[in-house]
C-alpha positions as semicolon CSV with decimal commas, in nm:
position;residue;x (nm);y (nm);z (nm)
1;X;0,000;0,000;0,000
2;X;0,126;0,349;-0,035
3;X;0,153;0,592;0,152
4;X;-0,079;0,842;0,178
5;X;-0,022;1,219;0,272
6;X;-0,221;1,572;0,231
7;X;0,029;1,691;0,029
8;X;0,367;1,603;-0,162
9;X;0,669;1,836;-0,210
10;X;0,895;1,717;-0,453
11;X;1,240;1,888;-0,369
12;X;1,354;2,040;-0,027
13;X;1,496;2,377;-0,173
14;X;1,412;2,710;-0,158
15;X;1,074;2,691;-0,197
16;X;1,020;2,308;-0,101
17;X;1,141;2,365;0,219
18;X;0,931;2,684;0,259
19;X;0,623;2,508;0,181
20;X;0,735;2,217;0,478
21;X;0,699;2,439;0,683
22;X;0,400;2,683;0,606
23;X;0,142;2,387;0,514
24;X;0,229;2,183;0,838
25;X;0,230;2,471;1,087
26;X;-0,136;2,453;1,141
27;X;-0,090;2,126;1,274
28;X;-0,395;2,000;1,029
29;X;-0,181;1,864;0,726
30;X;0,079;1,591;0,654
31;X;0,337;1,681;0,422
32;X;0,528;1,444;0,277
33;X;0,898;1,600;0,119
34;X;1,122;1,363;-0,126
35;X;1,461;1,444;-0,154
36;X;1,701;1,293;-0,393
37;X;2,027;1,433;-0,157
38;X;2,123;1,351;0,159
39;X;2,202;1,542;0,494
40;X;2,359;1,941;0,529
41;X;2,575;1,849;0,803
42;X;2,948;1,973;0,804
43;X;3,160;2,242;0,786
44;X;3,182;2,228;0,394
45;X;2,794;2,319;0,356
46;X;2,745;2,523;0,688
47;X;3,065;2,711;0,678
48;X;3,000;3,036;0,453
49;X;3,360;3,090;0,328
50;X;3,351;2,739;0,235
51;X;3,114;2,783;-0,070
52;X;3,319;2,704;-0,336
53;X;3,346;2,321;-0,186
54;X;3,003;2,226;-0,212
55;X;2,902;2,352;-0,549
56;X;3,215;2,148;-0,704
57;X;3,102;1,827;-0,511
58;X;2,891;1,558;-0,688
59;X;2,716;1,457;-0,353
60;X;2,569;1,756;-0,293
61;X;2,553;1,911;-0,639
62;X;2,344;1,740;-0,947
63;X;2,642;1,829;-1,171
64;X;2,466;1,952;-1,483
65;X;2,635;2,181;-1,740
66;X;2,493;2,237;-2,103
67;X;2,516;2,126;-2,462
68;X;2,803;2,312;-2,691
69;X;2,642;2,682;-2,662
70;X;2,693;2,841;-3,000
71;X;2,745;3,181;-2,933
72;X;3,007;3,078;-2,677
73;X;3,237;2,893;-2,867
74;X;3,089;2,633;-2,820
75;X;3,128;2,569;-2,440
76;X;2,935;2,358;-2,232
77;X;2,870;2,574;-1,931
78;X;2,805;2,404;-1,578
79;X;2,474;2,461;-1,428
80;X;2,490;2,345;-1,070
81;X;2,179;2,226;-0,872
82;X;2,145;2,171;-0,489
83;X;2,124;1,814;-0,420
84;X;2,106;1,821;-0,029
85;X;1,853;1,923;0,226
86;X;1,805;2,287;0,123
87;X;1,857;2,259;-0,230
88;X;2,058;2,544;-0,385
89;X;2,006;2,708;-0,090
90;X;2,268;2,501;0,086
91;X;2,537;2,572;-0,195
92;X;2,476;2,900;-0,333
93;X;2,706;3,195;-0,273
94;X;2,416;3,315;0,021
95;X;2,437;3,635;-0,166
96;X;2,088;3,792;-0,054
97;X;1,850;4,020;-0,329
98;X;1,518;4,075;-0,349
99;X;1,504;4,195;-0,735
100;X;1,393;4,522;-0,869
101;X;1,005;4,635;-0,762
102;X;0,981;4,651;-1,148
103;X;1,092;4,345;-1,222
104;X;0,759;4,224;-1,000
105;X;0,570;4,477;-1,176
106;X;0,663;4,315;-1,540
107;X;0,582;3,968;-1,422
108;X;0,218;4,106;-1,372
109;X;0,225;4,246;-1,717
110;X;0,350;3,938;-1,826
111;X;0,030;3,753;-1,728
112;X;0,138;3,687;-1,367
113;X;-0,168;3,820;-1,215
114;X;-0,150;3,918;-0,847
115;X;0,225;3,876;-0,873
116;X;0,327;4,237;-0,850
117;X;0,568;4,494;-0,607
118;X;0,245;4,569;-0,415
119;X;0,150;4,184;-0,373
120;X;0,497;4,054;-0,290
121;X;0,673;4,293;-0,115
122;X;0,426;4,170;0,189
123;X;0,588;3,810;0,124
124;X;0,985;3,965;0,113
125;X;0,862;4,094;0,445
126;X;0,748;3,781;0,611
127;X;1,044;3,558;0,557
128;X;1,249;3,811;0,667
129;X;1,484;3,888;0,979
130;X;1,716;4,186;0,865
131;X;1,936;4,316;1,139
132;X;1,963;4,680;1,001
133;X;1,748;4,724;0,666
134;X;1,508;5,009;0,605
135;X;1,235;5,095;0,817
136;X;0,857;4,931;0,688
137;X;1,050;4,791;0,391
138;X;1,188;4,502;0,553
139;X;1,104;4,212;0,768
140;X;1,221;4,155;1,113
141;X;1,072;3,856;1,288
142;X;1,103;3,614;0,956
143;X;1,256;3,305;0,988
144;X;1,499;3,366;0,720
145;X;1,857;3,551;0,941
146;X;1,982;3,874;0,632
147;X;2,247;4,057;0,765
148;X;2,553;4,268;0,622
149;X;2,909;4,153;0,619
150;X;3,149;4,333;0,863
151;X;3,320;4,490;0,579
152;X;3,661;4,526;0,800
153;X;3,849;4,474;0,464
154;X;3,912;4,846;0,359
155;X;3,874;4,749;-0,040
156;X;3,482;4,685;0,019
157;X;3,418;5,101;0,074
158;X;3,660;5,198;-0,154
159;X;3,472;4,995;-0,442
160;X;3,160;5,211;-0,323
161;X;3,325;5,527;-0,278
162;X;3,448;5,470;-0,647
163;X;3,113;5,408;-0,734
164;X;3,003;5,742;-0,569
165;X;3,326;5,915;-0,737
166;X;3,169;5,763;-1,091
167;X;2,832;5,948;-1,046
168;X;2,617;5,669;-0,932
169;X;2,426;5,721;-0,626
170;X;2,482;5,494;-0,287
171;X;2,207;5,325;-0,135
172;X;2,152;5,259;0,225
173;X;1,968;4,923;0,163
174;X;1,969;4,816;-0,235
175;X;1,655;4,573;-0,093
176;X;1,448;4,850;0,044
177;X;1,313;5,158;-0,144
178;X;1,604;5,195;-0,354
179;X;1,812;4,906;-0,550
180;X;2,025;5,104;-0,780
181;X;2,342;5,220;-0,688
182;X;2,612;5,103;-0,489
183;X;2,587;4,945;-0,117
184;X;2,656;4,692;0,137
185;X;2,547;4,349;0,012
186;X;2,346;4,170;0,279
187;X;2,425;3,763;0,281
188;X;2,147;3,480;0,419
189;X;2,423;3,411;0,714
190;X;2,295;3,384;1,135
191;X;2,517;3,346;1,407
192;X;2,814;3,292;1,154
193;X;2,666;2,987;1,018
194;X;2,512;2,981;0,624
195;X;2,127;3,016;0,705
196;X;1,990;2,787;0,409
197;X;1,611;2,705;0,359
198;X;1,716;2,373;0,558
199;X;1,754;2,534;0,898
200;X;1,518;2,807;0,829
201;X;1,229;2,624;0,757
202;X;1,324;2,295;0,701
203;X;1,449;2,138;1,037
204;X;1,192;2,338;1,252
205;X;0,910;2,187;0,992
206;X;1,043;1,804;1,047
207;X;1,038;1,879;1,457
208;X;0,650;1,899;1,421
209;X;0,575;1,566;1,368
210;X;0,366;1,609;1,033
211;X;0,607;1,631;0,811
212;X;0,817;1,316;0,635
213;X;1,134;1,394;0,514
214;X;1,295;1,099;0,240
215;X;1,643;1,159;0,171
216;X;1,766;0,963;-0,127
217;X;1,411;0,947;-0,302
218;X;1,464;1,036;-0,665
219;X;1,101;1,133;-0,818
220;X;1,067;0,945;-1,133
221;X;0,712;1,057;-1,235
222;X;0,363;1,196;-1,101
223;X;0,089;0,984;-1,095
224;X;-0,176;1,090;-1,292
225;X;-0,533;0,948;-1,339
226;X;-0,650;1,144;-1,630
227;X;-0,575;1,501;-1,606
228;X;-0,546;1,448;-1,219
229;X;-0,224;1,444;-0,984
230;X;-0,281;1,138;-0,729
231;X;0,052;1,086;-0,638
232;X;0,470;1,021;-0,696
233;X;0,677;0,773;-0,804
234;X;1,029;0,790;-0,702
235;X;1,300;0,553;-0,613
236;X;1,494;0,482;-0,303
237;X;1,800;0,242;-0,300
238;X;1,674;0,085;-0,643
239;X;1,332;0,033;-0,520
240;X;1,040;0,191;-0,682
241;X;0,795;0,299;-0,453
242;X;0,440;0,522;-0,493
243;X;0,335;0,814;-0,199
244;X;-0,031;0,939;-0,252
245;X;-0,155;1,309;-0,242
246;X;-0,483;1,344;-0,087
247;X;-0,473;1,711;-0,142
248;X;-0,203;1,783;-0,394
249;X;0,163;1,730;-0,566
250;X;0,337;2,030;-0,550
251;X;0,700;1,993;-0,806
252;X;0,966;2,203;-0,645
253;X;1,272;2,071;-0,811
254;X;1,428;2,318;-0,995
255;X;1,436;2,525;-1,318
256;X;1,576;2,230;-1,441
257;X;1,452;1,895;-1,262
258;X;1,093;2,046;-1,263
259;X;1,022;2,097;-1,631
260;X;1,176;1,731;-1,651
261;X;0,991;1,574;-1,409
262;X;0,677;1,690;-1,587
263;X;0,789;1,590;-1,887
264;X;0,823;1,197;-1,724
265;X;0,520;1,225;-1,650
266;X;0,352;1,270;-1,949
267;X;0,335;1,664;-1,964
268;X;0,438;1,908;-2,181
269;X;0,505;1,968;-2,594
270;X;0,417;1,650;-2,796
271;X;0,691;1,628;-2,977
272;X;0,948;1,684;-2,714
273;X;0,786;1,371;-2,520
274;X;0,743;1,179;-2,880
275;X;1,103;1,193;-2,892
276;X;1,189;1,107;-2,561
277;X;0,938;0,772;-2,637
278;X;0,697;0,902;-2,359
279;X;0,322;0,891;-2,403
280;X;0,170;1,207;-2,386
281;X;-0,104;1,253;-2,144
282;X;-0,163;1,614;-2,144
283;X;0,009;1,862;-2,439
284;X;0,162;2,149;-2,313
285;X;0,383;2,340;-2,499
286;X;0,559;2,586;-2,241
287;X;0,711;2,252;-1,997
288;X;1,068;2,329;-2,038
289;X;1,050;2,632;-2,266
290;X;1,185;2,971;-2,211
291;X;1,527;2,878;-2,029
292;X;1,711;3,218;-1,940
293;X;2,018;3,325;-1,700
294;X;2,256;3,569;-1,607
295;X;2,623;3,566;-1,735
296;X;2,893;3,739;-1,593
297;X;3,279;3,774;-1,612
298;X;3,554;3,822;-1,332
299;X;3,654;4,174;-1,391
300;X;4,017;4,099;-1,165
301;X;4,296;4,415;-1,119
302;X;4,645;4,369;-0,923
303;X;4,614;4,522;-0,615
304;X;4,891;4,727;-0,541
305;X;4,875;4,651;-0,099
306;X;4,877;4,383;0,090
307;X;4,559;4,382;0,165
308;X;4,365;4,115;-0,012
309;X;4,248;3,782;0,052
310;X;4,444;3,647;-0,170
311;X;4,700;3,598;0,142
312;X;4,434;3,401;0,304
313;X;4,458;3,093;0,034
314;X;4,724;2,926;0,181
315;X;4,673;2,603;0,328
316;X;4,815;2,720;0,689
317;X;4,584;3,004;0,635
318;X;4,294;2,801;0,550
319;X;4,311;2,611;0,834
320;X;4,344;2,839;1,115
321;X;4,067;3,039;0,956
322;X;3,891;2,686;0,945
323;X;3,965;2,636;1,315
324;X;3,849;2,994;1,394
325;X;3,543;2,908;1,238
326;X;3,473;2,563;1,431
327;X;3,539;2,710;1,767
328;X;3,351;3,065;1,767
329;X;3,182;3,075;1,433
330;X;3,327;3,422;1,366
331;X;3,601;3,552;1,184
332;X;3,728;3,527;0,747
333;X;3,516;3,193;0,772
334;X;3,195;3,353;0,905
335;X;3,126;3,537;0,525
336;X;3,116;3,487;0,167
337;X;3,307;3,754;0,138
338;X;3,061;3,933;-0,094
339;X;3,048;4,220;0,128
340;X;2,996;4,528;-0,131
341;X;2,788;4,532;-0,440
342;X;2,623;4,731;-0,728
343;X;2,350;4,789;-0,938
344;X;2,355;5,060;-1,224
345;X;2,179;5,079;-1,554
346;X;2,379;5,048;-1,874
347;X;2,242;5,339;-2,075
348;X;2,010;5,650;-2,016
349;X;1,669;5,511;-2,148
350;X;1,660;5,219;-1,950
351;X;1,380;5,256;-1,632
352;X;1,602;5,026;-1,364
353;X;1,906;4,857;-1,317
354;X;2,002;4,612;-1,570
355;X;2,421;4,573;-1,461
356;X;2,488;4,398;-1,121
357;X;2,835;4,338;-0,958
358;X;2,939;4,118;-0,665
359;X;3,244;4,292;-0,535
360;X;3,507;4,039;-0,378
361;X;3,859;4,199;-0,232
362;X;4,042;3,852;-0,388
363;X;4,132;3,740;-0,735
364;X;4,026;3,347;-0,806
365;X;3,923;3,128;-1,042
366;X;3,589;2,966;-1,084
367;X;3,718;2,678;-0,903
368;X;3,789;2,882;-0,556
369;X;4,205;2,881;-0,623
370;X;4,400;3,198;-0,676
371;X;4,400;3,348;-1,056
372;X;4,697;3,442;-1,005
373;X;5,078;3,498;-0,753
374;X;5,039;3,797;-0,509
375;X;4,721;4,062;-0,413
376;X;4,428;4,090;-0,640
377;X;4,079;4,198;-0,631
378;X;3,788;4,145;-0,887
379;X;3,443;4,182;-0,937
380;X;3,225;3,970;-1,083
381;X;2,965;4,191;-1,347
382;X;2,692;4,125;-1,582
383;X;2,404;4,226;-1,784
384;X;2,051;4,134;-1,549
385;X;1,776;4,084;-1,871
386;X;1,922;3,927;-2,110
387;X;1,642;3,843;-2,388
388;X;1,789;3,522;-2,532
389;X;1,614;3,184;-2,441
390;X;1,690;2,834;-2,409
391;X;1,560;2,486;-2,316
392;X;1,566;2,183;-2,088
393;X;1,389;1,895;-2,254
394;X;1,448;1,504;-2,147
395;X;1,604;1,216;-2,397
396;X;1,442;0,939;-2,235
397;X;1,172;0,833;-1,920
398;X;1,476;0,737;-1,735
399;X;1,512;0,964;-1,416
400;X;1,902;0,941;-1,370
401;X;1,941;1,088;-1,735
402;X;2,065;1,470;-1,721
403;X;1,756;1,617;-1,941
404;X;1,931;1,833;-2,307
405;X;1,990;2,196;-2,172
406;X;2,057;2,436;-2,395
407;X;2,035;2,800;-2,290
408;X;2,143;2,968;-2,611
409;X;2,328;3,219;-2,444
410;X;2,442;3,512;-2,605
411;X;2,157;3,432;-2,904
412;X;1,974;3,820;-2,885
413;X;2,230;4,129;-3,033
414;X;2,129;4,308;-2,767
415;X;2,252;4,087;-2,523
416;X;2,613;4,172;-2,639
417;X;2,560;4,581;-2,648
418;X;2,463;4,544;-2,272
419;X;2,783;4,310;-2,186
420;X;2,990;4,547;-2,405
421;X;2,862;4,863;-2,149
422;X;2,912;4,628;-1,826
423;X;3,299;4,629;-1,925
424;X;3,289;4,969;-2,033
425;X;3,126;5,113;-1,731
426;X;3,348;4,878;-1,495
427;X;3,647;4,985;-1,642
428;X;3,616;5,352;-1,562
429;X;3,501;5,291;-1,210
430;X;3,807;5,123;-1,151
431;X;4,007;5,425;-1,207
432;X;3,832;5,624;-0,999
433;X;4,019;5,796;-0,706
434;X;3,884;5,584;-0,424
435;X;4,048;5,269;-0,577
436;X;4,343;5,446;-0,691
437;X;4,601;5,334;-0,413
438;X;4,501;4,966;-0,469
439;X;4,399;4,916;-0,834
440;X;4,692;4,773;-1,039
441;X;4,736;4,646;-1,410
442;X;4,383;4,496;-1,563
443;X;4,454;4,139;-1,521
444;X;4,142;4,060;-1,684
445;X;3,991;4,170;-1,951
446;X;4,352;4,399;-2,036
447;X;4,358;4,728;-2,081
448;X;4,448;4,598;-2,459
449;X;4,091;4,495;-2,514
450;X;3,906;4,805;-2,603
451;X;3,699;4,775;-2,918
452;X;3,372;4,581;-2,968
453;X;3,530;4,292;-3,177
454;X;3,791;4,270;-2,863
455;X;3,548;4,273;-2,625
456;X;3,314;4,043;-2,741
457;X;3,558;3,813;-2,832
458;X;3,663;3,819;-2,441
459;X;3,294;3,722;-2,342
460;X;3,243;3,442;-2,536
461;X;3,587;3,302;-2,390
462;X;3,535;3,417;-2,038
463;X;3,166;3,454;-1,951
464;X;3,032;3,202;-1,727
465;X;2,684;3,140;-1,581
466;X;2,609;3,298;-1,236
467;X;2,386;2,973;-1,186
468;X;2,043;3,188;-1,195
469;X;1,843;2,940;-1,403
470;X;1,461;3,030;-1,447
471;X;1,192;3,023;-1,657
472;X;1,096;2,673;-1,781
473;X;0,726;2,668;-1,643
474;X;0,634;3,020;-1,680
475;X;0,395;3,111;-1,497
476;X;0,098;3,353;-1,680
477;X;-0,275;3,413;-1,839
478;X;-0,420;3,037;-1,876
479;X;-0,459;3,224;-2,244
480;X;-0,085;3,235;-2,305
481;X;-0,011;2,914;-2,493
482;X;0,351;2,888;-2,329
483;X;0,267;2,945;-1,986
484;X;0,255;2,647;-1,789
485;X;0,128;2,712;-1,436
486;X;-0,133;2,993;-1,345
487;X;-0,085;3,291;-1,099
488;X;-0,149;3,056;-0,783
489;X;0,094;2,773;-0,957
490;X;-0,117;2,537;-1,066
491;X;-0,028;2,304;-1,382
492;X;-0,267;2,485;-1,655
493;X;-0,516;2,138;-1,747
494;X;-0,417;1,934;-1,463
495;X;-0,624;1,879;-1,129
496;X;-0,373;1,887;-0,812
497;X;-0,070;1,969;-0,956
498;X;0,128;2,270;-0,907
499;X;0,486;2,365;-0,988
500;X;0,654;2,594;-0,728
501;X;1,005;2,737;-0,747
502;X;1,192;2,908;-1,009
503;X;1,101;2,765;-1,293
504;X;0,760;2,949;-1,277
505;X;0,911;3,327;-1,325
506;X;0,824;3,444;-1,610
507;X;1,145;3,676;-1,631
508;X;1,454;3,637;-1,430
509;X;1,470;3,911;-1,138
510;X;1,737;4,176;-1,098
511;X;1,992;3,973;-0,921
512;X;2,039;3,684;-0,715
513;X;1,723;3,385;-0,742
514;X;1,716;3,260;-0,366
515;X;1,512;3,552;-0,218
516;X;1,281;3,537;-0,505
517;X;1,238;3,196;-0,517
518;X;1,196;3,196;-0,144
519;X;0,916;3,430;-0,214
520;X;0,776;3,223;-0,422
521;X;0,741;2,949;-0,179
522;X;0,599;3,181;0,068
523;X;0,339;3,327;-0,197
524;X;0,190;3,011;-0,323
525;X;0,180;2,860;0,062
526;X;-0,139;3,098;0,093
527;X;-0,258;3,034;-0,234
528;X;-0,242;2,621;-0,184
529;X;-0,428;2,659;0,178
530;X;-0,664;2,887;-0,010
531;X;-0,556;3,175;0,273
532;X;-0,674;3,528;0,225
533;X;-0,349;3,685;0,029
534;X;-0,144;3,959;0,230
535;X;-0,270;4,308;0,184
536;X;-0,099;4,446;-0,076
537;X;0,197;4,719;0,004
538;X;0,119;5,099;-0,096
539;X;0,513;5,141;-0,081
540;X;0,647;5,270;-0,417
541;X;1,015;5,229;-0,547
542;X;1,301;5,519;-0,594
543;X;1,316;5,567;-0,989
544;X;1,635;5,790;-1,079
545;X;1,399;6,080;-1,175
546;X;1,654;6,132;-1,499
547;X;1,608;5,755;-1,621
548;X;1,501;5,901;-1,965
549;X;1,828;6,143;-2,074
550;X;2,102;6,000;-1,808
551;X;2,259;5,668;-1,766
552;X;2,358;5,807;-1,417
């Protein structure tokens, strides 16, 4: 017999975990939560400096990466996953952004009904527990721990005062009333400890006693009778086993293990799933369409004092900053060292930000090691909207198959005019004044690559993805023929079935995915218990009042 439970949650991520939590509180349901990874324990996942371990590790990281892009050169570009209690959550970079109001605002254009500023800014709030962030803007009694990094390193204000020196304004709090400029970037990090969905929602769920965690449990398909969602059937050890929904399955497995997952099970364009040899029990021809991310380069300088953490990579180093870590939880392993931050537009005509950096006083490599002998600094820059689109679709009904992903990076002209301005832009506030007693020779790009033909030719070598997948059940108007849930999540033509994560955003957000997507969890938690919906906020955004004539 199988087991039966209220509801299902495939995936214990950002939102999977989110929903744990806010559909068992009440006492009333049991939740069931299947998770293909295994436990978050250890320094290598709960130590923030640590980041770069987990995300290179195939037991807690699904290890996808793309076919051959063709505007890159034909790269295949790793797209890492979360495979651990928490999801990405536990092996992102805990860099914390809300997004641009606007960017909330388009999804409501975009079909997303309900899904604007006003509607979710009361969701931002509740998950929240910022130390220091704008008054009636933020939350403070969430269970998700925001806070700022110490900044003690003295390159973190002199990349903002540069900023300031450039023309571009400085915000108190880039998540409150005003995102663009340059600021203090806030990290999800409590008590020196990375503060993933997993211990903010997660383990306090499981000590209720109504919700079943499965670690190891790889969802092969939804049951379906008809065009209604009855159940899962996933696999544990080699055994194939069923779990019943009396209320609903809710899919929150990732931009990319979501679309595929419905595509198992029988959902999504026919000849996708004719392909793949899978019968198609309910045509749908957004599942795993409209695949978009951000790029972004390592803009690294010399730094001309010793002053850098590039002094810290040392293996003696390491490990008394290790050691630090294990016995007080505070010091260089107590961050991700993402402490300063920007967000500017790339030309006058553009409403909001559409350039981000990630500030980090260290030169390295993707891989975490040192790009290079002695002091270095870099930030890490990028165009927020690109336009081009991509794909995940499956090969087979086999659930241990990596689904075809194809992003098609770079595949929209206009894509390369904005990544042409974020080197541009980056380059001169560099040489600003404030930076001038630590900023060397241009390791990266050079200061020989100047024209467009140079420039570009630099991006398709160098870019790499800032693993902010989105957008392969976009949620919209049940008239859009590509969207694939509604505005409360629920699979368009299927009974009981919703998708919840961020595969459903229509657009990708003006930064970092985990707040969003942690939204998102919190969002459709009401609209699955059928609760009232938050009164909507009256607060309105800062809009540079010269957006039309001035790119600053």
């Amino acid at each position: 017999m199988a087991e039966a439970f209220d509801f299902i949650i495939i995936g214990s991520g950002s939102a999977g975990s989110v929903m744990a939590k806010r559909l068992s509180e009440d006492g009333k349901n049991t939740v069931l939560v299947l998770e293909y990874g295994g436990t978050d324990r250890g320094p290598l996942i709960q130590m923030p400096s640590a980041l770069s371990y987990p995300m290179s590790m195939p037991l807690y990281n699904w290890g996808f990466e793309s076919e051959p892009e063709p505007h890159l050169n034909n790269r295949k570009l790793a797209t890492p996953r979360g495979k651990v209690m928490g999801g990405s959550s536990s092996i992102n970079g805990m860099v914390y952004v809300r997004g641009h109001a606007r960017d909330f605002d388009t999804w409501a254009e975009m079909g997303a009904a309900g899904w604007g500023h006003a509607d979710v800014l009361p969701y931002f709030k509740r998950m929240e527990n910022v130390e220091d962030g704008e008054t009636g803007w933020r939350g403070t009694d969430g269970p998700l721990f925001v806070k700022k990094g110490l900044r003690k390193n003295p390159l973190y204000q002199a990349f903002i005062d540069s900023g300031r020196q450039a023309g571009y304004p400085v915000s108190a709090d880039y998540n409150g009333h005003q995102q663009e400029g340059f600021a203090a970037m806030e990290m999800t990090v409590h008590n020196g400890v990375r503060w993933s969905t997993a211990n903010a929602y997660l383990k306090p769920a499981l000590k209720s006693g109504n919700v079943k965690l499965i670690k190891g449990a790889l969802a092969r398909r939804v049951l379906l009778e008809g065009k209604r969602a009855t159940g899962v059937e996933y696999e544990v050890g080699g055994e194939v086993l069923t779990a019943t929904a009396r209320r609903e399955v809710i899919i929150a497995a990732s931009t990319i293990n979501s679309p595929a997952i419905l595509q198992r099970s029988g959902i999504g364009p026919g000849q996708v799933l004719n392909d793949a040899g899978i019968p198609v029990v309910h045509a749908l021809a957004g599942v795993g369409e409209n695949l978009h991310d951000h790029l972004e380069v390592y803009f690294q300088l010399r730094c001309l004092q010793p002053v850098s953490l590039n002094r810290d990579l040392g293996l003696f180093s390491k490990g008394m900053i290790g050691l630090q870590w294990l016995l007080f939880k505070t010091g260089l392993g107590a961050t991700n060292h993402f402490e300063s931050c920007g967000f500017i537009r790339s030309k006058a005509g553009i409403e909001y930000p559409d350039i981000q950096y990630h500030f980090l006083p260290a030169a390295m490599r993707y891989d975490g090691k040192a790009a290079f002998a002695g002091d270095g600094f870099q930030v890490h820059v990028g165009p927020m909207r690109t336009k081009s689109r991509g794909f995940v679709r499956v090969r087979s009904n086999d659930a241990k198959a990596h689904p075809k992903i194809l992003f098609n990076y770079m595949s929209h002209e206009d894509d390369w005019e904005e990544f042409r301005a974020c080197i541009r832009h980056t380059r001169e506030i560099m040489k600003q004044a404030a930076l001038a007693p630590y900023a060397g020779e241009e390791i990266q790009p050079g200061a020989e690559v100047i024209s467009d033909e140079q420039i570009d030719n630099f991006i398709r070598e160098h870019c790499e993805s800032a693993y902010h997948p989105c957008g392969t059940n976009k949620m919209g108007s049940v008239k859009d023929k590509l969207a694939v849930v509604d505005p409360e999540c629920r699979v368009i033509g299927i009974q009981n079935l919703r998708v919840v994560d961020s595969s459903i955003m229509p657009q990708v957000t003006n930064g970092n995915l985990n707040a969003p997507t942690i939204m998102i969890g919190e969002k459709a938690s009401d609209h699955i218990l059928g609760k009232q919906m938050l009164p909507p906020s009256n607060l309105e955004p800062w809009i540079n009042p010269n957006w039309k004539t001035s790119q600053r």
